[in-house]
N, CA and C atoms as a LAMMPS dump frame, in Angstrom:
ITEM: TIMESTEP
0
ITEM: NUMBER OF ATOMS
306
ITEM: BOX BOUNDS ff ff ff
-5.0000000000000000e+02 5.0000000000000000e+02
-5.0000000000000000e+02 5.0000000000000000e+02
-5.0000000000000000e+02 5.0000000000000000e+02
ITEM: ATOMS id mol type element x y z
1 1 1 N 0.838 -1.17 0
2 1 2 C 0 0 0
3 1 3 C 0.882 1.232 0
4 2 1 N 0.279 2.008 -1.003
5 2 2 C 1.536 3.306 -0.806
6 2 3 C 1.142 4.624 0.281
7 3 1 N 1.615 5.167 0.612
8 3 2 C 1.972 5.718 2.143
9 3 3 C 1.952 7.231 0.769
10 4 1 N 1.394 8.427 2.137
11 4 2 C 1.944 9.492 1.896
12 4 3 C 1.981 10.286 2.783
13 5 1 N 2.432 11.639 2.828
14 5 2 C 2.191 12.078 4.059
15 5 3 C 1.236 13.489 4.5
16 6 1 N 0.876 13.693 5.563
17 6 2 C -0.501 14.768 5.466
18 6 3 C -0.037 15.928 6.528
19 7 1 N -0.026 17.201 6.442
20 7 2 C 0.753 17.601 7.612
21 7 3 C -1.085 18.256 8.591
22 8 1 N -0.687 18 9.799
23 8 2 C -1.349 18.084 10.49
24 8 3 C -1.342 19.233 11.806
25 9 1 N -1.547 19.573 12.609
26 9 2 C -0.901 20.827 13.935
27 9 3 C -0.986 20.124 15.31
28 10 1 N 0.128 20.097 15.906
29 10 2 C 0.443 19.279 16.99
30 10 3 C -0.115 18.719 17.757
31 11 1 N -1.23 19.352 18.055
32 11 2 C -2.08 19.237 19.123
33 11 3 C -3.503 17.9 17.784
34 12 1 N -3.33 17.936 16.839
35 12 2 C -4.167 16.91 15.822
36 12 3 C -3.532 15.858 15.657
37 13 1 N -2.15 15.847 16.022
38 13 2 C -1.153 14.951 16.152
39 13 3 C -1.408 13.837 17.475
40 14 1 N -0.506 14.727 18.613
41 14 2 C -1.071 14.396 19.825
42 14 3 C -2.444 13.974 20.447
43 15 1 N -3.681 14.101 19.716
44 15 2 C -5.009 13.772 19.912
45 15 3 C -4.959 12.634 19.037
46 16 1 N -4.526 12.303 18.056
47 16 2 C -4.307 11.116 17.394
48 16 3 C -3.808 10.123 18.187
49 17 1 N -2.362 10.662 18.636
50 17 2 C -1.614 9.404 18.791
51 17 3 C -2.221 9.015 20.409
52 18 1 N -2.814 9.738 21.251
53 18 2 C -3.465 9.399 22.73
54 18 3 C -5.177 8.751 22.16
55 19 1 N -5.453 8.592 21.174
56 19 2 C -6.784 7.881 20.474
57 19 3 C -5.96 6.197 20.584
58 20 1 N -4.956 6.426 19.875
59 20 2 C -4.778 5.041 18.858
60 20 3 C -4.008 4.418 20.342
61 21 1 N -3.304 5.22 21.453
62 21 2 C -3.241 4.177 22.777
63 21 3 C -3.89 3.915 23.405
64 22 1 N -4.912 4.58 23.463
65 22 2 C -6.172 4.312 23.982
66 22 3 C -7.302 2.958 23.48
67 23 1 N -7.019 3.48 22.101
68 23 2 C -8.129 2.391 21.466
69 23 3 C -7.875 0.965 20.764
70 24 1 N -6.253 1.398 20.368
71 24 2 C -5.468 0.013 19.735
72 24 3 C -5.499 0.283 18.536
73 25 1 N -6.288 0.722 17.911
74 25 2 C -5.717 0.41 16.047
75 25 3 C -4.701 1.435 16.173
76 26 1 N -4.145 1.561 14.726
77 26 2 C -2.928 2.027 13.873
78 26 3 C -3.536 3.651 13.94
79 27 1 N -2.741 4.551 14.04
80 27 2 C -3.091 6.03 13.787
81 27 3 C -4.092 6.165 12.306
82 28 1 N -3.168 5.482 11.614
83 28 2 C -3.543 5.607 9.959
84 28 3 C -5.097 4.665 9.755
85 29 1 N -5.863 4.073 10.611
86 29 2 C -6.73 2.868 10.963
87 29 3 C -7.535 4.253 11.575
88 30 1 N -7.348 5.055 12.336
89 30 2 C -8.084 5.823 13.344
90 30 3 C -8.35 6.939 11.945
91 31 1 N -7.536 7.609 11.13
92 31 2 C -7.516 8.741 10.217
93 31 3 C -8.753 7.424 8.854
94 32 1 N -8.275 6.377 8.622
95 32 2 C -9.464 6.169 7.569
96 32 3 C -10.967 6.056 7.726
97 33 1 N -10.889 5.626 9.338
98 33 2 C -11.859 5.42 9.938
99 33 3 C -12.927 6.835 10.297
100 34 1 N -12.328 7.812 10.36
101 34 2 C -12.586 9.337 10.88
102 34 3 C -12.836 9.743 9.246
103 35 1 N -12.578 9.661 8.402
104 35 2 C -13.037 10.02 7.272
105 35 3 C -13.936 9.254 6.457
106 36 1 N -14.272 8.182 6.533
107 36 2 C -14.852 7.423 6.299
108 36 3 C -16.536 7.939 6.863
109 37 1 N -15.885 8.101 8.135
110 37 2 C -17.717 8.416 8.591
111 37 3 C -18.159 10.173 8.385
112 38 1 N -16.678 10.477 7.852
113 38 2 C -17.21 12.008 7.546
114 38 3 C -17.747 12.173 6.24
115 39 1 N -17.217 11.382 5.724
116 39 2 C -17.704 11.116 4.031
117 39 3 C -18.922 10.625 4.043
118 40 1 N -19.484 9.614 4.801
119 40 2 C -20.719 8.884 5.087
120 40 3 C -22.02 10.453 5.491
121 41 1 N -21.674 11.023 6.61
122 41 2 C -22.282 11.992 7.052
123 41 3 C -22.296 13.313 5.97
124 42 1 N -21.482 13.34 5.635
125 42 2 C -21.913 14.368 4.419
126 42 3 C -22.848 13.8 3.033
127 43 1 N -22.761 12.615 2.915
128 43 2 C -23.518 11.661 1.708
129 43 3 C -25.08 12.199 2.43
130 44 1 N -25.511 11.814 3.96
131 44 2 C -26.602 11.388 3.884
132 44 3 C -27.405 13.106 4.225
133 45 1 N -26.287 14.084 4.355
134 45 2 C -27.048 15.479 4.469
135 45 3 C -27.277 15.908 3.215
136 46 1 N -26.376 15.773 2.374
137 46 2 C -26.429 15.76 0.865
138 46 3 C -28.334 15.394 0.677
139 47 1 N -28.137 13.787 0.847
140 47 2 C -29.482 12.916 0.554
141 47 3 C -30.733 14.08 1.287
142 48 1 N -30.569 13.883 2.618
143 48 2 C -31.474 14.983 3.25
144 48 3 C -32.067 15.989 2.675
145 49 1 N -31.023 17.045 2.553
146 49 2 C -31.575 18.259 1.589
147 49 3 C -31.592 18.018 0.325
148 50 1 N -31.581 17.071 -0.224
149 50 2 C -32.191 16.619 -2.015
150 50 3 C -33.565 16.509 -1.131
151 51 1 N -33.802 15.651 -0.402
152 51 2 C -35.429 15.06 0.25
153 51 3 C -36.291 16.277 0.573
154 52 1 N -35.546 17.087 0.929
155 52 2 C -36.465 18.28 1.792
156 52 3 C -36.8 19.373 0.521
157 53 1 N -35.945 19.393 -0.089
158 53 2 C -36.391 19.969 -1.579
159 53 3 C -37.371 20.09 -2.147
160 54 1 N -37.02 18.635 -2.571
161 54 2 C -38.364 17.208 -3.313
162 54 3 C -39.605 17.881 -2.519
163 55 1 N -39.629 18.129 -1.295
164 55 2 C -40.592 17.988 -0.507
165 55 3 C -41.714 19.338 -0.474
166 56 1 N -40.996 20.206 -1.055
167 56 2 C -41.45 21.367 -1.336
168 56 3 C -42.317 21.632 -2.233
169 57 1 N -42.006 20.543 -3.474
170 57 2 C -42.457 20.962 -4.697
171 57 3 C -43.451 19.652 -4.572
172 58 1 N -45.177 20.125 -4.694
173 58 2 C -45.914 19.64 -3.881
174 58 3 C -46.005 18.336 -5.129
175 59 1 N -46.043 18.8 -6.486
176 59 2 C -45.739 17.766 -7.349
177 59 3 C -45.084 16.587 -7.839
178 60 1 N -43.758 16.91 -7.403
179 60 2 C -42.987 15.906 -7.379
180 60 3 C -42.949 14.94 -5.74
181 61 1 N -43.174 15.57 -5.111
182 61 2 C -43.485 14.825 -4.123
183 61 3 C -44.296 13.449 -4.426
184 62 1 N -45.662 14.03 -4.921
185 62 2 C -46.75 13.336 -5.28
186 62 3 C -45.866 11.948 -5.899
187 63 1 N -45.394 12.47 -7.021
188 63 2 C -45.01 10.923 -8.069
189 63 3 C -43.535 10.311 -7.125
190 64 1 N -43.596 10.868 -6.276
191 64 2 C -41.989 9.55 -5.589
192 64 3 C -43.595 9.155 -4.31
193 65 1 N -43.824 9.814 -4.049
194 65 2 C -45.032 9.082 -3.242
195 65 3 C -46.088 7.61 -4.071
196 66 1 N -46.259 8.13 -5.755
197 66 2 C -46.681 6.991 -6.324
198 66 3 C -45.817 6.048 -6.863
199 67 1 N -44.225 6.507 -6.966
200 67 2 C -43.519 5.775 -7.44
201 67 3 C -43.332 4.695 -6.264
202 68 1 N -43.166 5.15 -4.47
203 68 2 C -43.235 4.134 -3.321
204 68 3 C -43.799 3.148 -3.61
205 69 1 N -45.763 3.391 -3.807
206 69 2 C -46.744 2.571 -3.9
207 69 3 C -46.222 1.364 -5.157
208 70 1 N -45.894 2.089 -6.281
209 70 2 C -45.458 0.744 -7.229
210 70 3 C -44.038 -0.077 -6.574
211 71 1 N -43.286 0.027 -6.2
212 71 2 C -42.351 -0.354 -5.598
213 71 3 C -42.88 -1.009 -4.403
214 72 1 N -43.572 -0.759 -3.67
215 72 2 C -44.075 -1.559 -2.358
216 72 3 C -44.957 -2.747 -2.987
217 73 1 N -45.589 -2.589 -4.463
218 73 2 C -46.351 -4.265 -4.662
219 73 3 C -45.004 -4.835 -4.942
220 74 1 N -43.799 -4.531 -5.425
221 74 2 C -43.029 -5.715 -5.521
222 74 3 C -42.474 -6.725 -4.263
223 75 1 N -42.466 -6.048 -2.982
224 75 2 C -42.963 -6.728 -1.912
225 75 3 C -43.685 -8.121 -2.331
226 76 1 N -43.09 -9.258 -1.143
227 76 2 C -43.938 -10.142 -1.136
228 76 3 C -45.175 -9.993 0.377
229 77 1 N -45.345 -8.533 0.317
230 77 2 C -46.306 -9.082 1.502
231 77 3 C -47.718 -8.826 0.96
232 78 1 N -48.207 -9.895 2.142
233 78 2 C -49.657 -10.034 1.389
234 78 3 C -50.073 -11.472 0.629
235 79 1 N -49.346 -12.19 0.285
236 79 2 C -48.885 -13.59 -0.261
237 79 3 C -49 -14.481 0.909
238 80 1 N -49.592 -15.245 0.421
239 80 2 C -49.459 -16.868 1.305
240 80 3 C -48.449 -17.241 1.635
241 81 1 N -48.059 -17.753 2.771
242 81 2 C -46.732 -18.472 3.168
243 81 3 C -46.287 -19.388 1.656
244 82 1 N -47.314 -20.098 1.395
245 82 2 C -47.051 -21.377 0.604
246 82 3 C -46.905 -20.845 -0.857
247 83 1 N -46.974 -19.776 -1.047
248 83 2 C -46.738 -18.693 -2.463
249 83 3 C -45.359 -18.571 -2.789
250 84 1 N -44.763 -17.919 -1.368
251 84 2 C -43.585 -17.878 -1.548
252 84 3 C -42.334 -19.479 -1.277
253 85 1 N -41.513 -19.434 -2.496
254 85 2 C -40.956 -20.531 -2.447
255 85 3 C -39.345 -20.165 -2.003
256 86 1 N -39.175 -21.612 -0.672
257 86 2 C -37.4 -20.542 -0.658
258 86 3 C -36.232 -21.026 -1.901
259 87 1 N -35.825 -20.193 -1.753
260 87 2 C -34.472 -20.247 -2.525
261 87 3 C -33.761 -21.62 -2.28
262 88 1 N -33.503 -22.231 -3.549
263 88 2 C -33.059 -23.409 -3.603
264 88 3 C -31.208 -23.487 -3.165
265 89 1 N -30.288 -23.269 -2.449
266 89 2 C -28.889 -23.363 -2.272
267 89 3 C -28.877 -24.539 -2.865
268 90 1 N -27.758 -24.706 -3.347
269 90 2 C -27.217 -26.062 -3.82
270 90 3 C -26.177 -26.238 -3.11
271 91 1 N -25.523 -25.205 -2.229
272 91 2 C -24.567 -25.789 -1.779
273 91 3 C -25.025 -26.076 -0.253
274 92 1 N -26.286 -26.013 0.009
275 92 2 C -26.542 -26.023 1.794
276 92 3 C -26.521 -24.739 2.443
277 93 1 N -26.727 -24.805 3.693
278 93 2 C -26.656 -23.713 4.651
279 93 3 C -24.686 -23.528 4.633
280 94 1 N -24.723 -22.197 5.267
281 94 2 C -23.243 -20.999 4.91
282 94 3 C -22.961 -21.419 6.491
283 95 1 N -21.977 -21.601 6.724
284 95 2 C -21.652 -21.381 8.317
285 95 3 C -20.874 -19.973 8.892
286 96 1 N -21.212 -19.462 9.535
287 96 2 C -20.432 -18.386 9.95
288 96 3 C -19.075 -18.004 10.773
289 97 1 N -18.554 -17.16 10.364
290 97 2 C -16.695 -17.723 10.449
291 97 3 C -16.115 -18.222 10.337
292 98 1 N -15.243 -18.559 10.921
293 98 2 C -14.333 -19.655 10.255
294 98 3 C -14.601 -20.968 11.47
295 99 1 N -14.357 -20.64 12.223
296 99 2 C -14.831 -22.166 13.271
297 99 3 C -13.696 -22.763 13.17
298 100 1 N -13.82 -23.789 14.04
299 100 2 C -12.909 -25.133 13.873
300 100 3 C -13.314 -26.524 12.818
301 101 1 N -12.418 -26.39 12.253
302 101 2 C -12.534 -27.594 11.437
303 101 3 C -12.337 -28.939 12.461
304 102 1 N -13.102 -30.263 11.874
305 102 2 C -13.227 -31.459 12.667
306 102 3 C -12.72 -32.531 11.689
């Protein structure tokens, strides 16, 4: 993985490196992790104010409100147990983690 470097002010430094003894991962583990959810949080305010927009314009509202309704019959609810058929695996049930082998 290639490395670069980011300059930062001492005290962003020092709050780093008393995180990563504190918490155990890698500084660079704590910095992808911290941007990661800042990137996440700006995606979903982004999403937000597209929504609140939408929400204004009493029209378009309307058709994502009818576009829901067509999207909600693709739902299986409402169907008989015995309607719905499960999914055939061919390879069996998945086990989770790794486990011990026997």
């Amino acid at each position: 993985m290639r490395q670069t470097t980011v300059r930062v002010t001492e005290s962003t430094r020092a709050l780093l490196r008393h995180l990563a003894a504190a918490e155990g991962p890698s500084m660079q583990i704590i910095i992808a992790t911290a941007l990661e959810a800042y990137r996440r949080e700006r995606f979903l305010k982004a999403v937000n104010a597209r929504y609140a927009s939408l929400r204004e314009d009493a029209a378009a509202w309307a058709r994502v409100a009818e576009e829901r309704v067509a999207w909600d019959g693709t739902l299986l609810d409402g169907l008989p147990a015995e309607t719905v058929k499960p999914r055939a695996d061919k390879a069996g049930p998945r086990r989770r983690g790794r486990g011990r082998r026997r």
